[in-house]
C-alpha positions in Angstrom: -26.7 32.1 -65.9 -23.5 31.0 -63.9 -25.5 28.7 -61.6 -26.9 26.9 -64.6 -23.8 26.7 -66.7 -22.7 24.9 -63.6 -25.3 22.4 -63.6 -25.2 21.4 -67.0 -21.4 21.2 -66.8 -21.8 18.8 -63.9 -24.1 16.5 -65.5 -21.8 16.4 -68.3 -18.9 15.3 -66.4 -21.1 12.9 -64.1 -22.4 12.2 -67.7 -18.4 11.4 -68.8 -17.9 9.3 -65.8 -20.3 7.2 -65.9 -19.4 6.5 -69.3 -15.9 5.8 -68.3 -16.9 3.4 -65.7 -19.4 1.5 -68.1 -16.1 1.2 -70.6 -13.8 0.3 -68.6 -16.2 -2.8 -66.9 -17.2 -3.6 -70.4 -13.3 -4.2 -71.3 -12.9 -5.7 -67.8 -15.3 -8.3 -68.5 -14.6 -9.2 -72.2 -10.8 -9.4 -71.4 -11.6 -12.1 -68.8 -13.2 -14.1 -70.9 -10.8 -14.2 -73.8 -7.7 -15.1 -70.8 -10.3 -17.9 -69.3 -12.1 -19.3 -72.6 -8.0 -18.8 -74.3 -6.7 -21.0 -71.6 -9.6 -23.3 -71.4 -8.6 -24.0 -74.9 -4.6 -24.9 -74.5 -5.7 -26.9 -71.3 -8.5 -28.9 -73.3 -5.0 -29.2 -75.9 -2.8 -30.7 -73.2 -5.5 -33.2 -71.8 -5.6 -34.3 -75.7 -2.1 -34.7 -75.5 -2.1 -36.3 -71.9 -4.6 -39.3 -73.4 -1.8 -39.8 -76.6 0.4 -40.1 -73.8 -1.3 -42.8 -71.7 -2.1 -44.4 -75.0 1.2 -45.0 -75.8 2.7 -46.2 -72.5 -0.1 -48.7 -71.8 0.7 -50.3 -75.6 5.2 -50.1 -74.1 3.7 -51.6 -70.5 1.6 -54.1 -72.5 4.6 -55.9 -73.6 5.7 -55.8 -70.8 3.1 -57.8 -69.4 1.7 -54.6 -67.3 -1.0 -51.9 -67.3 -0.5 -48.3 -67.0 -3.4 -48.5 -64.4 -2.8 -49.1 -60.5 -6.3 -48.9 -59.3 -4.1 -48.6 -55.3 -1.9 -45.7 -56.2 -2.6 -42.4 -55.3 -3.5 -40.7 -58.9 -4.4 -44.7 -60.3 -0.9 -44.8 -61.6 2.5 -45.4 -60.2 5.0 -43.1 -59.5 6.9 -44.1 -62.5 4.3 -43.9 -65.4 3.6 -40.3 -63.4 7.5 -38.9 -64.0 7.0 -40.8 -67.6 4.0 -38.6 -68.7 5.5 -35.5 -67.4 8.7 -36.1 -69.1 6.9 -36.6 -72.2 4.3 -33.8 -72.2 6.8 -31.4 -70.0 4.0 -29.6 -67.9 3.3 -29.6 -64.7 -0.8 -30.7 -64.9 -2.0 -33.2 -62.5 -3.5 -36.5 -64.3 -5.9 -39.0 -62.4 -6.9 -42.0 -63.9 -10.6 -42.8 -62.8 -11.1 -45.6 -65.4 -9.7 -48.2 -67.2 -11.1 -51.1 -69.4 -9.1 -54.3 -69.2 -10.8 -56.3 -72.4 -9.6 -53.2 -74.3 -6.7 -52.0 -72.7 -7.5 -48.2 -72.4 -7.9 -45.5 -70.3 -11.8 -44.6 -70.1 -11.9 -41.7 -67.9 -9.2 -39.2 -66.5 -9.0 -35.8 -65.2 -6.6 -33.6 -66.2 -6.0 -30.5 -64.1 -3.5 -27.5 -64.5 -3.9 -24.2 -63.0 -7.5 -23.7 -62.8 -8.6 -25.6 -65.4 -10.1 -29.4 -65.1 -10.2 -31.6 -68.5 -12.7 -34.6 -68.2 -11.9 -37.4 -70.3 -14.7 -40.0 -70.7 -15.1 -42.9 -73.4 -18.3 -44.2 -73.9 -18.8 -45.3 -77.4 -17.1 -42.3 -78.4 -14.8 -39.4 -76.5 -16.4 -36.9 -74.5 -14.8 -33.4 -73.3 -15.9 -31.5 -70.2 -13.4 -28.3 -70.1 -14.2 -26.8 -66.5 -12.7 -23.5 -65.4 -12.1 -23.7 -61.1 -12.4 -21.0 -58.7 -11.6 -20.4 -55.0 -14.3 -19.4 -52.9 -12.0 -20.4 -49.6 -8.9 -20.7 -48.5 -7.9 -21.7 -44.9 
């Protein structure tokens, strides 16, 4: 009777475990995709943000008889329209212009990335958003 109280009782804790472990994964996995699909979210916000931005310093450079795009520069922008969008927007994201339309005078594509989050900006008869979340597989 003792030798198969024993069993049962170990199948209920192994029983128990299991559970456990199945919970705790479960919470595991939803939590990481509220944190990534959350900040997905207030990165897609910023890059929204980021276009106003270069919006409104290509109409201020316009009178000035210049473009916010520098198709030589490093990030296709110079160093001073770079410290003007990060003192308007006050974050630390990194912006690249890929594209800009002269006839029109705006931006057309542009990545925005912070953390490890990448924004795609792309206007083509209409915006369109591609929210990307990064990860590391190396690092030397």
């Amino acid at each position: 009777m003792d030798k198969e109280y024993a069993k049962i009782r170990r199948r209920r804790i192994r029983a128990a475990v299991i559970t456990a472990v199945f919970a705790v994964l479960l919470f595991y996995i939803m939590f990481m995709y509220f944190k990534i699909t959350t900040g997905g979210r207030t990165a897609f916000k910023e890059a929204k943000n980021v276009k106003l931005a270069l919006n409104m310093i290509d109409i201020e450079y316009y009178s000035k008889g210049k473009s916010v795009y520098e198709p030589g520069k490093m990030h296709g922008m110079s160093q001073e329209s770079l410290e003007r969008i990060q003192t308007l927007l006050e974050n630390d994201g990194v912006v690249d212009i890929i594209s800009y339309d002269n006839k029109m005078k705006i931006v057309t594509c542009f990545t925005y990335q912070v953390g490890h989050y990448k924004v795609t900006y792309i206007y083509d008869d209409g915006d369109s958003w591609d929210v990307d979340y990064l990860v590391n597989l190396y690092d030397y």
